[in-house]
C-alpha positions in Angstrom: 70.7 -41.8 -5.6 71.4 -45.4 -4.8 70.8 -47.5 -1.8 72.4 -50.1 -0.6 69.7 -51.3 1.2 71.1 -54.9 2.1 74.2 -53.6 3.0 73.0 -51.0 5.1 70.9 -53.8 7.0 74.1 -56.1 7.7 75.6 -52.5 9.2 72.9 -51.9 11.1 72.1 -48.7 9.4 68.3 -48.2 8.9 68.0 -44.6 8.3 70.1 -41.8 6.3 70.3 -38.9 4.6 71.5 -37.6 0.9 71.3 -34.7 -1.3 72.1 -34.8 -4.9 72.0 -32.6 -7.8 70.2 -33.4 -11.1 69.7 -32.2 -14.2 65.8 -31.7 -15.3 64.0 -34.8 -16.7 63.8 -34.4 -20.0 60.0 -34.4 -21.4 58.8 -34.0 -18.5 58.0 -30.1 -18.1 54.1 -29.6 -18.3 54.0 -25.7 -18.6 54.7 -24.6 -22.4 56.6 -21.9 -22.7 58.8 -22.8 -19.2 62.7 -23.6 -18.5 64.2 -25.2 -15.6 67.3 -22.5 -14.7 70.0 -24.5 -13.6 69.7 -28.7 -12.2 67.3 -29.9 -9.7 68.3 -30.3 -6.6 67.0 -33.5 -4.0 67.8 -33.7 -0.5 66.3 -37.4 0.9 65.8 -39.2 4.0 65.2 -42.7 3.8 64.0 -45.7 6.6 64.4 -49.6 5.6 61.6 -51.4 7.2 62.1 -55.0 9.2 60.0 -56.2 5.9 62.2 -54.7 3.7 60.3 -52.2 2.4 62.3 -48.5 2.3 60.4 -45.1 3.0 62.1 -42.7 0.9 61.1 -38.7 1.9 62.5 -36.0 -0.9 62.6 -32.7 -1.2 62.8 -31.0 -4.4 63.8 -27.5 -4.9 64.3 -25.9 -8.6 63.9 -22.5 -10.3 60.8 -22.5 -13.2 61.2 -19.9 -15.9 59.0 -18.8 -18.9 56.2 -16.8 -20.0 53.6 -15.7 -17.5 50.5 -17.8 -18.3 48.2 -14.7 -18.1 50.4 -11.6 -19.9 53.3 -13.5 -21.6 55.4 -11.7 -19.5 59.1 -13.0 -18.1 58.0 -15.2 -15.4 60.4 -16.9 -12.6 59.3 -19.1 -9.8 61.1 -21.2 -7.2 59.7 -24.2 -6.2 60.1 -26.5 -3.5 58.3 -29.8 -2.9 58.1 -32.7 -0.9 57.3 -35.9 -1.7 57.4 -39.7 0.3 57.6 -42.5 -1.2 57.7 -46.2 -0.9 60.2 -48.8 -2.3 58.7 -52.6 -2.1 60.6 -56.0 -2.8 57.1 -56.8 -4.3 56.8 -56.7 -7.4 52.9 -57.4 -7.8 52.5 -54.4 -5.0 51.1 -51.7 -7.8 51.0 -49.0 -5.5 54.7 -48.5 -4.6 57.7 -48.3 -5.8 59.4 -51.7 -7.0 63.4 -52.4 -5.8 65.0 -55.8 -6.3 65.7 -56.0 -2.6 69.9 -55.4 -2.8 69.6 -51.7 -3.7 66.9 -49.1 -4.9 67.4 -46.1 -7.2 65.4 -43.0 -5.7 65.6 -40.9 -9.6 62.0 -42.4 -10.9 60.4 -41.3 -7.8 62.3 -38.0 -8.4 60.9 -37.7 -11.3 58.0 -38.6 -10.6 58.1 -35.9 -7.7 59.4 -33.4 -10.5 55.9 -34.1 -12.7 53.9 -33.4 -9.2 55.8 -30.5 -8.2 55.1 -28.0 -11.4 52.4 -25.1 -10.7 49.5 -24.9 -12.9 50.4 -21.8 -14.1 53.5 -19.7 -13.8 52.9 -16.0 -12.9 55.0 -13.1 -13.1 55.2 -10.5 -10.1 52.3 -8.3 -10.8 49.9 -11.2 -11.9 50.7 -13.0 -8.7 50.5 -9.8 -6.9 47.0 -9.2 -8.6 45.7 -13.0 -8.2 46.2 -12.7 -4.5 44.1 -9.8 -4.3 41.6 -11.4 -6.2 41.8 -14.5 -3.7 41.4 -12.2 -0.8 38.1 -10.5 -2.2 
């Protein structure tokens, strides 16, 4: 999603909302043996900042499908994740997000969010059902 950040400033428009639909960064799936079904969706809030600086909160919500990790059998798992970050006219600021000040693009932090947002392990129904036992004992 782009932001027109300066022009939503001369409108006096310093919050928002989006959603958009994308399809699953390629190279970026950590589990072996896993599929995203179907795109990625991001809903997003964003803030500008009197410095500038936009706060950017997204929501990712995807279905994971594969192997289980502990029987090899067919696995499926929705995930939903959230995830804030912030865009910086700075570019010497290494802890944020860089934006040229005109407009940001929010997909590298969705991508980024993407990376964070994958389980360790992918379980199907009767190994989740037994690993929460296990956790309960």
């Amino acid at each position: 999603m782009i932001i027109e950040v300066k022009r939503n400033i001369v409108a006096g428009k310093f919050t928002g909302s989006f959603e958009e639909i994308l399809p699953p960064p390629e190279g970026k799936l950590m589990l072996p043996l896993a599929k995203v079904e179907g795109d990625v969706h991001v809903a997003g809030e964003y803030e500008i900042f009197d410095d500038d600086s936009v706060e950017v909160k997204l929501t990712l919500s995807y279905k994971l499908s594969g192997e289980c990790s502990y029987c090899l059998e067919p696995a499926v798992s929705a995930v939903k994740y959230s995830y804030d970050a912030l865009f910086v006219p700075d570019r010497d600021d290494a802890d944020n997000y860089y934006y040229d000040g005109v407009k940001l693009d929010t997909r590298r932090a969705a991508e980024d969010a993407f990376v964070f947002s994958q389980p360790e392990v992918l379980l199907c129904a009767d190994c989740a059902r037994q690993n929460a036992q296990n956790s309960k004992n």
